[in-house]
C-alpha positions as a Markdown table, in Angstrom:
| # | Residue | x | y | z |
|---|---|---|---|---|
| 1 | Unk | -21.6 | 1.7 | -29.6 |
| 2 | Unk | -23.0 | -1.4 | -31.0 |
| 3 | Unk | -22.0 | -4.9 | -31.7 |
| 4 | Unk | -22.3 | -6.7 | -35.5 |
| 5 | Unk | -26.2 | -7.7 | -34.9 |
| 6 | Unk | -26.2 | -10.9 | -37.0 |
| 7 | Unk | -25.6 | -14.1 | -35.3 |
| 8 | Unk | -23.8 | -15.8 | -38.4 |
| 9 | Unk | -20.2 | -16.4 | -37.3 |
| 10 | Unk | -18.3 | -15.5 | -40.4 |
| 11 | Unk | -14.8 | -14.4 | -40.6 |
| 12 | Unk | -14.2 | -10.5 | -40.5 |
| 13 | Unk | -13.5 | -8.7 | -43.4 |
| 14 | Unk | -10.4 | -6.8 | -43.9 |
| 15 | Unk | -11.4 | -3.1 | -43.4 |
| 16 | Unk | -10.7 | -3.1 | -39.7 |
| 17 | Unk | -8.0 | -0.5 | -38.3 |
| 18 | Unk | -7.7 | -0.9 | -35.1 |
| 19 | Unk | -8.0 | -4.2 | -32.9 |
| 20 | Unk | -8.8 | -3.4 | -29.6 |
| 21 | Unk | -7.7 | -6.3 | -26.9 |
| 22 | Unk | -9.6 | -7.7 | -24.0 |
| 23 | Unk | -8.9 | -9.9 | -21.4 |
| 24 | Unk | -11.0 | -12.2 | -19.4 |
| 25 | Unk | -9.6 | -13.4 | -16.1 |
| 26 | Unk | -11.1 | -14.6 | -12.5 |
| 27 | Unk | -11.6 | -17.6 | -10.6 |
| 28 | Unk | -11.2 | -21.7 | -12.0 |
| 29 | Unk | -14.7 | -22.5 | -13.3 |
| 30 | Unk | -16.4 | -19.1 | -13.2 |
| 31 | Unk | -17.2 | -19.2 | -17.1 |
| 32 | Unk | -14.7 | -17.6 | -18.8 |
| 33 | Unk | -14.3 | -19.9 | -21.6 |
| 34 | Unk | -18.1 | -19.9 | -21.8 |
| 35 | Unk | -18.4 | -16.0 | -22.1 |
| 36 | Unk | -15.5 | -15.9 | -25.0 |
| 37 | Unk | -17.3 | -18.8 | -26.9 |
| 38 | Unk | -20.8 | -17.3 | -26.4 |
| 39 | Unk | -19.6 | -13.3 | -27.7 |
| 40 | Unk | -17.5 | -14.8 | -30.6 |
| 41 | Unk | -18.3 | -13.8 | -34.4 |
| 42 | Unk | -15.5 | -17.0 | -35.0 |
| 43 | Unk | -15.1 | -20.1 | -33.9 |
| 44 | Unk | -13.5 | -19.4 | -31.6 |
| 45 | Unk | -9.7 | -21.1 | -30.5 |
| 46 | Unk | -9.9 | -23.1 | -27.4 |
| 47 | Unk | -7.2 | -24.7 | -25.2 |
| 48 | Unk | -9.6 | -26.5 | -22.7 |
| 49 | Unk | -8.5 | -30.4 | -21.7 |
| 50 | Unk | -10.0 | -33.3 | -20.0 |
| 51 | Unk | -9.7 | -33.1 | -16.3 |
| 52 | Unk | -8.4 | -35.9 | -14.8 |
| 53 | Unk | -8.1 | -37.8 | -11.2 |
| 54 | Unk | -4.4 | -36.4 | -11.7 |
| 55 | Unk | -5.7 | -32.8 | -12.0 |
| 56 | Unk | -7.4 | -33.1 | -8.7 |
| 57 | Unk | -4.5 | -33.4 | -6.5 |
| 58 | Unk | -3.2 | -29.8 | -8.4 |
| 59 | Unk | -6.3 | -27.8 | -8.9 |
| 60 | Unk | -8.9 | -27.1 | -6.1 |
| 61 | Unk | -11.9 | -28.4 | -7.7 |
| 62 | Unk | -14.4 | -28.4 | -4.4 |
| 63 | Unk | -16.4 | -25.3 | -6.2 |
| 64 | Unk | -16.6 | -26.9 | -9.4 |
| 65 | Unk | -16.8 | -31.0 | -9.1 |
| 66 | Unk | -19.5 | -31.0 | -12.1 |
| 67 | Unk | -16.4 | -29.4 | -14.5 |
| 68 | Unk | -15.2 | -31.5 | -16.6 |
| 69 | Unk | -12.4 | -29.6 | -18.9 |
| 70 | Unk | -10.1 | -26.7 | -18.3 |
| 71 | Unk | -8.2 | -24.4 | -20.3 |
| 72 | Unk | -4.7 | -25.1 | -20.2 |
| 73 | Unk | -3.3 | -21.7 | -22.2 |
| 74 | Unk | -5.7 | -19.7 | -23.0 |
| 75 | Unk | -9.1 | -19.0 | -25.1 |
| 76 | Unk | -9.4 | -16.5 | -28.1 |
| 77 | Unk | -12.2 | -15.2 | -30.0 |
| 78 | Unk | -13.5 | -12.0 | -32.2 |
| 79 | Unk | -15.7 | -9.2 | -32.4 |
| 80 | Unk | -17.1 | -6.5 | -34.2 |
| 81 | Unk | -17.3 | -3.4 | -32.9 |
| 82 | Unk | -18.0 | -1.5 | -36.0 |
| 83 | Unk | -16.5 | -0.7 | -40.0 |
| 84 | Unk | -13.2 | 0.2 | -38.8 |
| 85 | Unk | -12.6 | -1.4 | -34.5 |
| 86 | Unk | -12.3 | -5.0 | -33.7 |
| 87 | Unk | -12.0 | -6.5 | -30.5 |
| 88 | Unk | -9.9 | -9.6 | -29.7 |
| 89 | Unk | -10.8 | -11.3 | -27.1 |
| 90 | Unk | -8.9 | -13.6 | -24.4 |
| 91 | Unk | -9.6 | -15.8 | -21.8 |
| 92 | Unk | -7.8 | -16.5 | -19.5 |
| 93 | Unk | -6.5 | -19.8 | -17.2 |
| 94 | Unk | -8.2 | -20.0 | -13.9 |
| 95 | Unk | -6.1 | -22.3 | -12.0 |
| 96 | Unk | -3.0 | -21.4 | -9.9 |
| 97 | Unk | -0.4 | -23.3 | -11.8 |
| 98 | Unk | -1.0 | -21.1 | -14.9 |
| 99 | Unk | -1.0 | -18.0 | -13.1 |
| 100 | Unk | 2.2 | -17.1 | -14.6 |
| 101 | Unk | 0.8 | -17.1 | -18.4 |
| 102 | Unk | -1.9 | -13.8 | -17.1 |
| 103 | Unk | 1.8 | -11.2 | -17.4 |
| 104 | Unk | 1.9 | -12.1 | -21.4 |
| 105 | Unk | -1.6 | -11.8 | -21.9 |
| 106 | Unk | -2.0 | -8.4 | -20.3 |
| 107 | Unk | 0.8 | -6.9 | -22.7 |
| 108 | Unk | -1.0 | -4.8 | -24.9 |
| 109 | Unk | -4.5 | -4.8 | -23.1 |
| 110 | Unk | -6.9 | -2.3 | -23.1 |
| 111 | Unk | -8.9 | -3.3 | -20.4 |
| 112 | Unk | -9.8 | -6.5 | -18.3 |
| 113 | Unk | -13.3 | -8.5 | -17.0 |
| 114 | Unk | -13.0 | -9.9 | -13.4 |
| 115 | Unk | -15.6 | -12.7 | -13.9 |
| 116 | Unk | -16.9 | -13.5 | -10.6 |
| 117 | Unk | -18.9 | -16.7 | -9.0 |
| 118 | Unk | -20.6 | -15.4 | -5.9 |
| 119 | Unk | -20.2 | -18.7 | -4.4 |
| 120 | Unk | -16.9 | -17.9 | -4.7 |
| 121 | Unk | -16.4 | -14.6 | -4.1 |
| 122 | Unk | -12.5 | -14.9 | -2.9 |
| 123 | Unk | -11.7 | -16.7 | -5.7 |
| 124 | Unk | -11.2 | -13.4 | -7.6 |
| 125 | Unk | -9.2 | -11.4 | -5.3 |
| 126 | Unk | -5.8 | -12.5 | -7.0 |
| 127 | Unk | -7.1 | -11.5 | -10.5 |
| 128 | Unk | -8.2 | -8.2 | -9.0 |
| 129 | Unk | -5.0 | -7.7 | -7.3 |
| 130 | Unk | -3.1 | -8.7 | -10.3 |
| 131 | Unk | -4.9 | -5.9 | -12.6 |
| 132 | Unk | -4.4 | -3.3 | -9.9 |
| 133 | Unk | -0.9 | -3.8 | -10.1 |
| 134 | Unk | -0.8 | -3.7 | -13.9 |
| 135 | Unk | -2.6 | -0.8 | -13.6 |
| 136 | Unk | -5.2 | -1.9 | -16.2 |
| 137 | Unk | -9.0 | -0.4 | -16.2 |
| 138 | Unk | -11.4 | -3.5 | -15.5 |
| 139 | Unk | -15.0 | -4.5 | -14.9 |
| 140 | Unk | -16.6 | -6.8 | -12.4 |
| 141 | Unk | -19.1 | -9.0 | -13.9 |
| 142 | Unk | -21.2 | -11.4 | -11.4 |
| 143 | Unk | -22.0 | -15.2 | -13.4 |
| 144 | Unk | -24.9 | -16.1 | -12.8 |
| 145 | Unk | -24.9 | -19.8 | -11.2 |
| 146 | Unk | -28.1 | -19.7 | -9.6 |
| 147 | Unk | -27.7 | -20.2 | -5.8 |
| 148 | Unk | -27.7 | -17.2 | -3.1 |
| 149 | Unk | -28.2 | -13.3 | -4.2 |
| 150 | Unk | -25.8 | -11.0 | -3.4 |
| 151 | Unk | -26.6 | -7.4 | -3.4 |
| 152 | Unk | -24.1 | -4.8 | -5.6 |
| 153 | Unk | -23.2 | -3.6 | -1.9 |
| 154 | Unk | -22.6 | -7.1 | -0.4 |
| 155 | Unk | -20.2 | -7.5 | -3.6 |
| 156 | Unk | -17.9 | -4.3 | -3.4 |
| 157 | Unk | -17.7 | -4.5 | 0.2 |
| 158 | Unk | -16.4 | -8.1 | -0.5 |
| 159 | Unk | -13.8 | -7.5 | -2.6 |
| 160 | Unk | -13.3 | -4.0 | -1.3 |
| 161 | Unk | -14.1 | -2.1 | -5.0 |
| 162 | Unk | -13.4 | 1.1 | -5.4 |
| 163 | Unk | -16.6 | 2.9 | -6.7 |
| 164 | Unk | -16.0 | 3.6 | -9.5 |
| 165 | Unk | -15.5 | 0.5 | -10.9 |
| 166 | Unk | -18.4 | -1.1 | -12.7 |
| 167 | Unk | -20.1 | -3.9 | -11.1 |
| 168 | Unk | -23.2 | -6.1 | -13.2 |
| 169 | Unk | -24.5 | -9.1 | -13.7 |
| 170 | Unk | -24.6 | -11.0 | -16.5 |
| 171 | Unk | -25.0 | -15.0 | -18.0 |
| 172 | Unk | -21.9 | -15.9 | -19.7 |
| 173 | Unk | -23.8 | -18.3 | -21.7 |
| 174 | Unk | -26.2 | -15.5 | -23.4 |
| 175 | Unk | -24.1 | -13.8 | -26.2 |
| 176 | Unk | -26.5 | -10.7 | -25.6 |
| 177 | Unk | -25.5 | -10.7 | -21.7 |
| 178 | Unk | -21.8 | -11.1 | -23.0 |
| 179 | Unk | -21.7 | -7.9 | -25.1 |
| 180 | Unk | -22.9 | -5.6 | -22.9 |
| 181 | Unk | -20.3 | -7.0 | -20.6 |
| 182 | Unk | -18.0 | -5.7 | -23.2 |
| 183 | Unk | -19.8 | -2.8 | -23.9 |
| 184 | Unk | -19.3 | -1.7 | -20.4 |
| 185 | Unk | -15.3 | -2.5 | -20.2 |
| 186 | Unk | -15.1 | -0.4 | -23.1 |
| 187 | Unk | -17.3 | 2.8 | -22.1 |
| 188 | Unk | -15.9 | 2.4 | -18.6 |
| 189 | Unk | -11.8 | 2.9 | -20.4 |
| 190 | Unk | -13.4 | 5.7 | -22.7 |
| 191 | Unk | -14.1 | 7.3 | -19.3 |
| 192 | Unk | -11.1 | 6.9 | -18.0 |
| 193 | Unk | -9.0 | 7.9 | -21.0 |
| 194 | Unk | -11.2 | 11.3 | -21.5 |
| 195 | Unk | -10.4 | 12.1 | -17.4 |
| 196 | Unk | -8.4 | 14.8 | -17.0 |
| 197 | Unk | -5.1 | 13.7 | -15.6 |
| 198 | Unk | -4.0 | 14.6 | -11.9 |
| 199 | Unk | -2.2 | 16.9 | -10.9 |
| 200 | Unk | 1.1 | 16.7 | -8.7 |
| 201 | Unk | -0.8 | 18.2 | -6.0 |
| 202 | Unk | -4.1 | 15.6 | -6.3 |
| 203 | Unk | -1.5 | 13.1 | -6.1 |
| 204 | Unk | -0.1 | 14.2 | -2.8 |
| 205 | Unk | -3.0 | 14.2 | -1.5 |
């Protein structure tokens, strides 16, 4: 599977079939806007705001004082996949008070991104625990900020990931880095899709 290779930004055609959705969620200020802007084939639609003194007393910024906007809604763009598959692409609020908009993003979802800032490693637990409950295949990709290394290991016992779940790295600001974040989510629900299904008994178990 491959990407549209040119980095001209043009409007898709309209041969596509089938669009595909993704969602981006994780932690406020881990770069989510960043990875949908830096992927994009569009400009692509962007809810983000000036923060303000206000916004402080709501939002925990100690992990990201050098932020200044957040996405209020959420962020959209568009990609290529190939002739006939498109994926649309969300991102998602960060902060607590707009926790409640993740439920209508996820409707119609074919897989997620937990974007994760080691620094802040419990900052993704809710989005994790969100998708489990959903039920919805998703990838952990590791921001790079720079900072401490954490090893894979050091990561999934962290946030307790099952191991089967894929876990990389990436730079959300590097379109290249951002597609085979993508490329991953999607191999990762072709996998899970072509599984055979359990039986009563494996479920029992």
């Amino acid at each position: 599977m491959d990407f549209a290779t040119s980095d001209t930004r043009t409007p898709l055609g309209a041969q596509a079939d089938n669009g595909l959705k993704i969602v981006v969620v994780g932690g406020f200020g881990v770069g989510k806007t960043t990875l949908v802007r830096s992927v994009s084939e569009i400009r692509p639609l962007s809810t983000e705001e000036t923060m303000t003194q206000a916004g402080a007393t709501v939002d925990d910024v100690s992990g990201v004082r050098e932020k200044s906007a957040t996405t209020v809604s959420f962020d959209f763009g568009r990609i290529t996949l190939d002739a006939r598959n498109v994926l649309y692409l969300f991102g998602a609020p960060g902060q607590e008070r707009f926790w409640f908009l993740w439920d209508r993003l996820f409707t119609g979802t074919l897989g997620a991104v937990v974007l994760l800032d080691t620094r802040r490693i419990d900052d993704s637990w809710y989005a994790i625990d969100r998708l489990e409950r959903h039920g919805m295949p998703f990838i952990v990709a590791c921001n790079d900020f720079g900072g401490p290394r954490h090893t894979p290991a050091e990561v999934r016992a962290a946030l307790d990931l099952d191991p089967h779940i894929p876990l990389m790295d990436c730079d959300a600001r590097s379109r290249e880095s951002g597609k085979q974040v993508l490329i991953t989510l999607v191999e990762h629900v072709r996998r899970l899709s072509a599984a055979p299904a359990p039986t009563a008994e494996q479920e029992l178990v």
